[in-house]
N, C-alpha and C positions, 0 to 999 in steps of 0.2 A: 487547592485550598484546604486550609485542617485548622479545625476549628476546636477547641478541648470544651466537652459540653459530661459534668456529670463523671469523671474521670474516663471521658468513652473518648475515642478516635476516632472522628468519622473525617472520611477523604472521599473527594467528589473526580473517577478517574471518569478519562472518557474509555471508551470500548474499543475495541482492537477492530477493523473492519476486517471483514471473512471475504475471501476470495472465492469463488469455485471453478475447476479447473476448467471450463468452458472462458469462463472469463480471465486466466492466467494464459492462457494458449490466445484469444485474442490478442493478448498487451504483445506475446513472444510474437507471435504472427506478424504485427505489425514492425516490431523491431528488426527482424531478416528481410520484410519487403524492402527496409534500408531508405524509405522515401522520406522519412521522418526522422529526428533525434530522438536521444532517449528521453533527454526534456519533453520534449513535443508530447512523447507519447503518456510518457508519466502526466502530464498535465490534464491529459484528454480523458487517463480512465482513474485521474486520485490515488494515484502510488506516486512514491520516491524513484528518483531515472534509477539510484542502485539495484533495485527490484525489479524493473523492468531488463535489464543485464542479467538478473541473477534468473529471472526465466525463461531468458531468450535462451541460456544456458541449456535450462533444465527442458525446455520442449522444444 
C-alpha cells in the first residue's frame, strides 16, 4: 500500500522471515528422508517447495 501523505512515501512491507541453519538443515533433513514432497515439506515449516530444493542442495 503507498499512500502520498506531506510529499513523504510511506510503504507498509512485510519482513523477510530469517531462517537459522538448525532450522534450514531440518527442512534439507526432511527432504533426503524422501517420505514427504517438497510441498509437503514447505508447507509444514512456511517456505516456498523452491527453497526447500535449494537446501536440500546446500546441506
Amino acid at each position: 500500500m503507498v499512500t502520498w501523505n506531506n510529499q513523504e512515501r510511506v510503504v507498509n512491507e512485510k519482513k523477510r522471515k530469517i531462517f537459522t541453519g538448525t532450522q534450514k538443515a531440518k527442512v534439507a533433513l526432511g527432504a533426503v528422508k524422501g517420505t514427504k514432497t517438497a510441498n509437503e515439506i514447505a508447507q509444514e515449516f512456511g517456505v516456498h517447495p523452491p527453497q526447500v530444493n535449494q537446501w536440500k542442495k546446500t546441506y
